[in-house]
matplotlib code that plots the C-alpha trace (Angstrom):
import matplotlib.pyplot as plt

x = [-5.0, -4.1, -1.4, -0.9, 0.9, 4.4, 5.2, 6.9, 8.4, 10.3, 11.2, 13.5, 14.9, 16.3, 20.2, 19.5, 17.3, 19.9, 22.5, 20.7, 20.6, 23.9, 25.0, 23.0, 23.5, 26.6, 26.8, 26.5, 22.9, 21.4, 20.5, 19.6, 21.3, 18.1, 19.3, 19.6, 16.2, 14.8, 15.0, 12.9, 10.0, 7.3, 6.9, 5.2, 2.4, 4.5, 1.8, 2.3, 6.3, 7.4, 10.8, 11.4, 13.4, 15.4, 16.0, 17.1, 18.2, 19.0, 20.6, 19.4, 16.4, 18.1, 19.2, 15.2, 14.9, 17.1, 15.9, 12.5, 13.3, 14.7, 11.7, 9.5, 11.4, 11.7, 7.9, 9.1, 6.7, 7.9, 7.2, 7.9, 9.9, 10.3, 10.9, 9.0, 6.8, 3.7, 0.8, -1.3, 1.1, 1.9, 5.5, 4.7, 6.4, 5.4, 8.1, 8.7, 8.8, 12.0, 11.7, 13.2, 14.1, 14.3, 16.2, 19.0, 17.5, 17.5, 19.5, 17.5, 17.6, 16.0, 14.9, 13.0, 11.7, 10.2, 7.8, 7.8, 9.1, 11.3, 12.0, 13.7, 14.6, 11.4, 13.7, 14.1, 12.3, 9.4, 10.7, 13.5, 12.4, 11.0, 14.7, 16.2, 13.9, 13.7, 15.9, 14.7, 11.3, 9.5, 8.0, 6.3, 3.2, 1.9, 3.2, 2.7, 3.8, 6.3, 7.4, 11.1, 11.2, 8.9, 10.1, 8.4, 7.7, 5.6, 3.9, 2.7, 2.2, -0.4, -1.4, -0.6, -1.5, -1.2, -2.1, -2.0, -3.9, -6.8, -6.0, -3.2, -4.2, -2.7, 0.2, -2.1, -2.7, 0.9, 2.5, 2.6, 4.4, 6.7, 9.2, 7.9, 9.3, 6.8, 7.3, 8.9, 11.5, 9.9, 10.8, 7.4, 7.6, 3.9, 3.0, 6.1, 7.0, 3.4, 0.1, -1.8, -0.5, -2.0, -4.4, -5.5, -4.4, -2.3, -0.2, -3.4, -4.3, -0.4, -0.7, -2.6, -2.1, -0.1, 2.7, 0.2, 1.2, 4.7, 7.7, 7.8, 11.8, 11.4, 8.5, 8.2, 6.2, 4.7, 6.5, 5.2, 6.0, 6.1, 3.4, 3.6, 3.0, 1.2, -0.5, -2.5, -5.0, -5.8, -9.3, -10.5, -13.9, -15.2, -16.3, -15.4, -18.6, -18.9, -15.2, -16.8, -19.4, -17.2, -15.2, -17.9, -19.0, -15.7, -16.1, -19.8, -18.8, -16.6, -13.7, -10.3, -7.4, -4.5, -5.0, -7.9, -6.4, -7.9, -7.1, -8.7, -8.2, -5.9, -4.1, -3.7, -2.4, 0.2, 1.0, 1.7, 3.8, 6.2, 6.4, 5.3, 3.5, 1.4, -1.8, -4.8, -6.7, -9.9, -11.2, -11.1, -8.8, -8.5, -5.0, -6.5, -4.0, -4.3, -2.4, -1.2, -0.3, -0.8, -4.3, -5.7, -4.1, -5.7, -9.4, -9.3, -8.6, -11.2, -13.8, -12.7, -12.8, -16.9, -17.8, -16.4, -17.5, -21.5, -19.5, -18.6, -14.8, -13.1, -9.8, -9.0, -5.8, -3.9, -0.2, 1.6, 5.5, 7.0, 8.2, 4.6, 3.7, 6.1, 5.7, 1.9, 2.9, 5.6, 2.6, 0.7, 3.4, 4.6, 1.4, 1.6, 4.9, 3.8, 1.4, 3.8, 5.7, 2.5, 0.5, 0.5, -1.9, -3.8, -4.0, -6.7, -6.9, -10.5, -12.5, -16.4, -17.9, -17.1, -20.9, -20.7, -17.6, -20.1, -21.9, -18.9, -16.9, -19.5, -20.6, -16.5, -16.8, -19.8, -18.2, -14.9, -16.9, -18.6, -15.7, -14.1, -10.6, -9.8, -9.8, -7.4, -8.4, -6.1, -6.8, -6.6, -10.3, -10.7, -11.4, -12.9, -9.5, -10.1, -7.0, -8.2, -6.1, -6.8, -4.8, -4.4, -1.7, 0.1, 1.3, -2.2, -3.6, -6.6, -6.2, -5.1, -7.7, -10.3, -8.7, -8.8, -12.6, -12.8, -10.6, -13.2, -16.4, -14.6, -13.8, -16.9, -18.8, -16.6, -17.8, -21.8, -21.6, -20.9, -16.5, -14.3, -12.0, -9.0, -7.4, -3.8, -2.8, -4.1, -5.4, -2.3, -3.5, -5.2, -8.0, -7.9, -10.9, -12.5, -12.9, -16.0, -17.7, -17.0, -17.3, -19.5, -18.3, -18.2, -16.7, -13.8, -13.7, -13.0, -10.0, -8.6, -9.0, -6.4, -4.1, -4.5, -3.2, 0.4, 0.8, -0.6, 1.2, -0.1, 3.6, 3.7, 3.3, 1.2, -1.8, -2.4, -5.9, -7.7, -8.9, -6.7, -9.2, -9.0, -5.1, -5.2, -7.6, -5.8, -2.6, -3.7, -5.0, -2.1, -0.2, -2.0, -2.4]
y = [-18.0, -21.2, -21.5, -24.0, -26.8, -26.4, -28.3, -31.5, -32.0, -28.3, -29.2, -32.0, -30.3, -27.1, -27.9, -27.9, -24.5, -22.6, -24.2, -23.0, -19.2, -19.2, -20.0, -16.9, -14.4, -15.2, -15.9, -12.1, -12.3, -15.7, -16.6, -20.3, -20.6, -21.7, -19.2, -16.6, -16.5, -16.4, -13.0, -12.8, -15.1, -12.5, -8.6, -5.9, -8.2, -10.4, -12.4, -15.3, -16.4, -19.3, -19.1, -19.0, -21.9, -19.1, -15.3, -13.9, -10.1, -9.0, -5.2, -5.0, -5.7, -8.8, -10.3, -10.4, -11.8, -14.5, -15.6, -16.0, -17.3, -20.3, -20.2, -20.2, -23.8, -25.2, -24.3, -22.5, -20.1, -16.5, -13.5, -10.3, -8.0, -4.8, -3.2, -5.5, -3.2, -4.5, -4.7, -7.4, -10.2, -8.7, -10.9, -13.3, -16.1, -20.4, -22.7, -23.9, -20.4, -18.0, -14.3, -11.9, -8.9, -5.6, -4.0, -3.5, -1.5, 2.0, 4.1, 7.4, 6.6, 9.8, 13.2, 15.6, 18.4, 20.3, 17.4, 17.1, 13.1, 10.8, 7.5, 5.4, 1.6, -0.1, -0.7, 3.2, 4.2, 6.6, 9.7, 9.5, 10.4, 13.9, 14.5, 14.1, 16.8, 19.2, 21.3, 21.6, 23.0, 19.4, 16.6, 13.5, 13.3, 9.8, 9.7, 6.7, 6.6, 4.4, 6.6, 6.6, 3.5, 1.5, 1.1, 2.4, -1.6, -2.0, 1.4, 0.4, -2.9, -2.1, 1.2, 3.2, 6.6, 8.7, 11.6, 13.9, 11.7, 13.4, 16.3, 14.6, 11.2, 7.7, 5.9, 5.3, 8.7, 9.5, 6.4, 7.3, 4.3, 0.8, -1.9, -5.2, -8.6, -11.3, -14.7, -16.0, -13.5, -11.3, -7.9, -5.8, -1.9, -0.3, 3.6, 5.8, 9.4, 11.1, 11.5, 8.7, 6.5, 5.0, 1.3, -0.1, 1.2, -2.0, 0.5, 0.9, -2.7, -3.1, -1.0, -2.5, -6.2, -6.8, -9.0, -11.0, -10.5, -9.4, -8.2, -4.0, -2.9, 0.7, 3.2, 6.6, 8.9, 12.1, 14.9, 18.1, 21.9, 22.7, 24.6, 28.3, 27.2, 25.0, 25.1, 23.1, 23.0, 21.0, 20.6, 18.5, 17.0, 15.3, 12.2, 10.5, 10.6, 14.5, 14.8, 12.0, 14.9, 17.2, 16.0, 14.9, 18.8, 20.0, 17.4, 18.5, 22.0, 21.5, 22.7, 20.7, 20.5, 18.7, 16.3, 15.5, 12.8, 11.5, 10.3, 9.2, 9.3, 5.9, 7.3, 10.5, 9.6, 7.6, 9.8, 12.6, 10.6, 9.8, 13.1, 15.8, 16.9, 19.4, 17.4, 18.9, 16.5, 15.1, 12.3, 12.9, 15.3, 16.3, 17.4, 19.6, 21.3, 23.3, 24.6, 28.0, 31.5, 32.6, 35.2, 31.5, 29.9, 32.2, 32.1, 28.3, 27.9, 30.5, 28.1, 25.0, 27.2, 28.4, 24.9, 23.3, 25.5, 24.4, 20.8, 22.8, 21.5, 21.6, 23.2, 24.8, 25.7, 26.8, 26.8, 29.5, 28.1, 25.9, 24.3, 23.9, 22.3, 19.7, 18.7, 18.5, 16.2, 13.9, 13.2, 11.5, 10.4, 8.7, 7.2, 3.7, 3.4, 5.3, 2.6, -0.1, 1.3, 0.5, -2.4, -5.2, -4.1, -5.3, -2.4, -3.0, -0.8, -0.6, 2.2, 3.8, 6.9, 9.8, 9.8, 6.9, 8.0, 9.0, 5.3, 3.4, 4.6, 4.4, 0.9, 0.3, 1.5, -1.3, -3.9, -3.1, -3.7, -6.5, -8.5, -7.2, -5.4, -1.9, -0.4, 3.4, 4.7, 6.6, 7.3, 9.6, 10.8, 12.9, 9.9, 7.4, 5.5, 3.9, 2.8, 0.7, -0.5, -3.6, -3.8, -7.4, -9.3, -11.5, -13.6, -14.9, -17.5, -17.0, -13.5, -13.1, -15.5, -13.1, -10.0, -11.7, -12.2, -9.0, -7.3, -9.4, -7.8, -4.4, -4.8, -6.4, -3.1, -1.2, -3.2, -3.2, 0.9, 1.3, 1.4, -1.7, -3.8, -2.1, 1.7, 1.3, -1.7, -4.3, -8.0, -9.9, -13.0, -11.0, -10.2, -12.7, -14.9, -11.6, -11.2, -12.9, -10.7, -7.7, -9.6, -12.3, -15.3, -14.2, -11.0, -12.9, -15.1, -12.1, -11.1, -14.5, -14.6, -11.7, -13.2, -16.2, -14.2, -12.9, -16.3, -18.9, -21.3, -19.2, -19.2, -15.2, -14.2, -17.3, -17.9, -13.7, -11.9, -15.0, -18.0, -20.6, -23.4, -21.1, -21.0, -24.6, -25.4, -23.1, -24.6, -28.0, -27.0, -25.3, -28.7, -30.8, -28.6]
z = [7.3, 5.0, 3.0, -0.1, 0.4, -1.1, -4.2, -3.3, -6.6, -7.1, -2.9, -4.2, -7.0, -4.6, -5.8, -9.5, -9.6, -7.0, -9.2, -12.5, -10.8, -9.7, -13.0, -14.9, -11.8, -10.0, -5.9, -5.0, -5.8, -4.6, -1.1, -0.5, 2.6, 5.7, 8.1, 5.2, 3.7, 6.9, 7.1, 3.8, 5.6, 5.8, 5.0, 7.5, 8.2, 10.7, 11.8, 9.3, 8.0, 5.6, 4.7, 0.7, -1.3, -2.2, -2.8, -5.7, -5.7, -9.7, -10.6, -13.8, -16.0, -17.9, -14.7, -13.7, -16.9, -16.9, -13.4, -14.0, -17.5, -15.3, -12.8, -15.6, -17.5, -13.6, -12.6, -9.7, -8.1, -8.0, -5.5, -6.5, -3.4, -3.0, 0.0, 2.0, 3.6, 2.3, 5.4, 3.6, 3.0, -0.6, -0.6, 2.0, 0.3, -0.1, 1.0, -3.0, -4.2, -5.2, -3.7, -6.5, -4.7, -6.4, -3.8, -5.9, -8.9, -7.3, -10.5, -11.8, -15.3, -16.8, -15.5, -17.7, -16.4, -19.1, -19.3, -16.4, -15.8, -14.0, -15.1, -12.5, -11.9, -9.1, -6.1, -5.8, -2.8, -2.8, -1.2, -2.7, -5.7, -4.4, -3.0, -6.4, -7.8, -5.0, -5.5, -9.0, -7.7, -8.2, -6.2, -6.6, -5.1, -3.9, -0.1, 2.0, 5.5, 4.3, 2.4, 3.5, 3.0, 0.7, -2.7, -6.4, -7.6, -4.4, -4.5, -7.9, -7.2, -4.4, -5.9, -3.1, -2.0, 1.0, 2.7, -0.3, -2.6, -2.1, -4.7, -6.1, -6.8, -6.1, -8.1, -11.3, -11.5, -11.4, -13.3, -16.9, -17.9, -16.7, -17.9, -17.1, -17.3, -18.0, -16.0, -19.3, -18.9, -22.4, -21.5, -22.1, -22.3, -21.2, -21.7, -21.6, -20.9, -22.5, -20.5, -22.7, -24.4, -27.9, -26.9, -24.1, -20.8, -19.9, -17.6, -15.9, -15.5, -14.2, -11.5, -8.4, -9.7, -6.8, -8.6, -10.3, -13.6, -13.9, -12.4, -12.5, -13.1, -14.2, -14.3, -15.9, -13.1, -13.2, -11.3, -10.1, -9.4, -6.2, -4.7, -3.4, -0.1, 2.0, 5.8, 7.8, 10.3, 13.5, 14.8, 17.3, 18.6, 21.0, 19.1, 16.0, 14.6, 14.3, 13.3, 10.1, 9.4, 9.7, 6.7, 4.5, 5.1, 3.8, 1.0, 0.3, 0.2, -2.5, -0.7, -1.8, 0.3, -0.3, 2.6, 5.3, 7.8, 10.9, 14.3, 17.0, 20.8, 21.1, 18.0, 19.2, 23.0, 21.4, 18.5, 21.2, 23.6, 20.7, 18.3, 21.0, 18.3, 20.1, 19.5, 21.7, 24.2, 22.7, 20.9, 17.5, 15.3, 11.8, 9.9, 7.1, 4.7, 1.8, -0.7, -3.0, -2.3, 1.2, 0.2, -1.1, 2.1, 4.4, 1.8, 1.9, 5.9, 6.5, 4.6, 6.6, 9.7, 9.0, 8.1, 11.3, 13.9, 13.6, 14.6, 18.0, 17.7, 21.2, 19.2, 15.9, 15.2, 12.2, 11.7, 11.9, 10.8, 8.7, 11.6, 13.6, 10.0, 10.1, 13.6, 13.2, 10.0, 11.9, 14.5, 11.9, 10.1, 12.8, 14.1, 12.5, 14.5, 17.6, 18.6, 17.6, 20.6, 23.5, 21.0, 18.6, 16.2, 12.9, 10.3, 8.1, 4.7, 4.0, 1.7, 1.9, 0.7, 2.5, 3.7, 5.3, 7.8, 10.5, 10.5, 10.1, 12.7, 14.9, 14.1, 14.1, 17.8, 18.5, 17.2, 18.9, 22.5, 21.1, 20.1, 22.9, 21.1, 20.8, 17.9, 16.5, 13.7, 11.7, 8.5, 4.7, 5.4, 2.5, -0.1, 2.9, 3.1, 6.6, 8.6, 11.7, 14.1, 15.9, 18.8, 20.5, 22.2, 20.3, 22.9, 24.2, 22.3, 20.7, 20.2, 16.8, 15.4, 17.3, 15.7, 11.8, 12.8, 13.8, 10.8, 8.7, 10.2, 9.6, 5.8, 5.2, 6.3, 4.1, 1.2, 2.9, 3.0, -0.8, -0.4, -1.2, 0.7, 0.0, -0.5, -0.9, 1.0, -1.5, -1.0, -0.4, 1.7, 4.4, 2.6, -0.3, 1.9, 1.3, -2.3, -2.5, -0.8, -2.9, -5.9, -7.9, -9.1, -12.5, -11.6, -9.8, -13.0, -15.6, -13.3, -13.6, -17.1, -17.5, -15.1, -17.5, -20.2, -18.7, -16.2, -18.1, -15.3, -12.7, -11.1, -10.0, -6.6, -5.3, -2.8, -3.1, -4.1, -5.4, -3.0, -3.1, -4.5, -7.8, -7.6, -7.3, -10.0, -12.6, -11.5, -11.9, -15.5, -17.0, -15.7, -17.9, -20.6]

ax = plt.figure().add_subplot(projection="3d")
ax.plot(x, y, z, "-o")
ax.set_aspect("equal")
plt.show()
């Protein structure tokens, strides 16, 4: 994976620009020290580091303001932080580029319940947000694994979803509305506290721009009533391909449960040996839940039930507690972690039509022999968001080049069966090679253009979603302009 090389000129001019943000934000909140900012090199995708010229954590709106008002008169390249937690490189920083952290905004400024909104600062983190409304009978719906820790600016930054996204939606569909500070520190305000707001839908083309076009330091968020109840159900098969037509027969029958997830054997073997989950032995299994009073519980699980018994599933269980519930929910919540514990591993974030699960995974399982990696999969199967682990060694050379090859392959059938390269993760730099082969040049072209328009000086989050001859080009244009 290629990197730009780092500016030579904003290099020698380190003292002046730390100098200049010291100045507008005082010591507390600027890092420049080497062996400090080393611990902002890379995000959850640890396979590539470059420590930052600096790091920059603001606590308010006008403190991001200011510092990228002086970026922006220095030509300093920005990144955008939030929790760090990104799994594509979101806030993997360049050598001549300042890290603004949003770790410190995490105040609830508003909470209205008879509209049903929140309005908090972007460093808050995602569940937190459900625990401030809980005992108010509300939650907030998008739920990444991360969840505990991954914070709102990356959630919208990335789009992210989770397991319940498939009634609920993702952050878009939940995000009614953000402050935004634009590279030259103007202070934008985009939808608000109303279901649709009056123009274009510029909250919209916010979320998912992964840092690209401004800095997120507050959003307004949709919040939810709690439902009656909910329970899920484990079945398992003896191969991923029938568990795949198993879902899109749940999907088909226009059944909709709150959340389909998938695991595999590898997944599931780990899963169990670190959240005792209660997981049955097989090698494929489904988490289906659904949602509402318990006669529409019991309707809905009795529907699932008739459509995956013609799939002869070696187990099919339903909960019968609140607490069986959340131990079947910390096994997969825990899974990303769970094979941390025996594995490196490459999680890829690719999306197909839920059709297409059967064919995939088994072409997934080809490929796996043929490059000679296994391969978990662990995924929100409901809306074809596909999770594939590539596990390798880290420590052998060689092995991590093979697994980009490999991770290539994979999101490149995604794209090849109908889906896209990405569900929730974003582009980042692990896929930003890849964007070519989801979309023509002229397609690529049009979502320059609006970058363009916000970061004329293409200074926000560098060498991310576009290939880096284009970065370079429109870089070298807005400099002599």
């Amino acid at each position: 994976m290629r990197m730009p090389e780092p500016d030579s000129l904003v290099l020698s001019r380190k003292p002046r620009i730390v100098a200049l943000l010291l100045e507008a934000l005082g010591r507390d909140a600027v890092i420049d020290a080497p062996e400090e900012v080393r611990a902002y090199e890379c995000d959850a995708l640890t396979a590539y580091k470059c420590p930052p010229l600096a790091v920059v954590l603001p606590s308010s709106t006008e403190e991001v303001s200011a510092a990228l008002k002086i970026c922006h008169r220095e030509g300093v390249p920005v990144v955008p932080r939030g929790a760090g937690t990104s799994l594509a490189g979101g806030s993997l920083p360049t050598a001549d580029s300042v890290i603004l952290g949003v770790s410190r905004l995490t105040d609830i400024l508003e909470t209205d319940l008879g509209d049903r909104v929140i309005r908090v600062q972007a460093g808050r983190t995602n569940l937190s947000i459900t625990e401030a409304v809980d005992d108010s009978g509300f939650f907030y719906a998008p739920d990444p694994s991360s969840q505990l820790a991954c914070a709102v600016a990356g959630n919208i930054a990335m789009n992210s979803g989770g397991a319940h996204c498939l009634k609920y939606g993702v952050t878009t569909n939940n995000l009614l509305g953000v402050t935004m500070v634009l590279m030259d520190g103007a202070v934008v305000e985009l939808g608000g506290a109303h279901m649709d707001a009056a123009g274009y839908d510029l909250t919209g083309l916010v979320c998912g721009s992964e840092g690209q076009l401004g800095v997120v330091t507050e959003a307004t968020l949709r919040i939810l009533p709690k439902p009656e109840g909910a329970r899920p159900i484990l079945i398992g098969f003896d191969s991923n391909e029938v568990a795949g037509s198993c879902v899109s027969d749940i999907i088909r029958a226009g059944v909709l449960p709150v959340a389909i997830e998938f695991m595999d054997r590898p997944c599931i073997r780990a899963t169990e040996a670190f959240a005792k989950a209660g997981y049955p032995d097989c090698e494929a299994l489904l988490i289906v839940e659904v949602e509402g009073a318990d006669e529409e519980i019991d309707h809905q699980l009795g529907l699932i039930s008739q459509i995956a018994k013609p799939h002869d599933p070696v187990e099919l269980r339903e909960s019968k507690s609140s607490e069986e519930s959340a131990r079947i929910w910390l096994g997969r919540k825990s899974a990303f972690g769970a094979m941390g514990r025996i594995n490196d591993y490459m999680c890829l974030d690719g999306t197909i039509p839920v059709s297409e699960l059967p064919r995939v995974l088994r072409r997934i399982g080809e490929m796996s022999r043929e490059f000679g990696l296994d391969v978990a999969n662990v995924f929100h199967a409901g809306d074809g968001n596909m999770h594939p682990l590539i596990l390798f060694d880290a420590n052998k050379p060689g092995d991590l080049e093979l697994c980009e090859r490999f991770g290539a392959e994979i999101l490149k059938l995604c794209v090849d069966a109908g889906g896209c390269l990405t569900g929730e993760h974003g582009v980042g730099v692990e896929k930003r090679d890849l964007m070519g082969h989801q979309f023509a040049p002229v397609d690529l072209e049009a979502q320059m253009a609006v970058k363009d328009v916000f970061d004329p000086h293409w200074l926000l989050n560098p060498a991310k979603v576009f290939p880096l001859e284009a970065t370079a080009s429109r870089r070298g244009r807005a400099r002599a302009a």
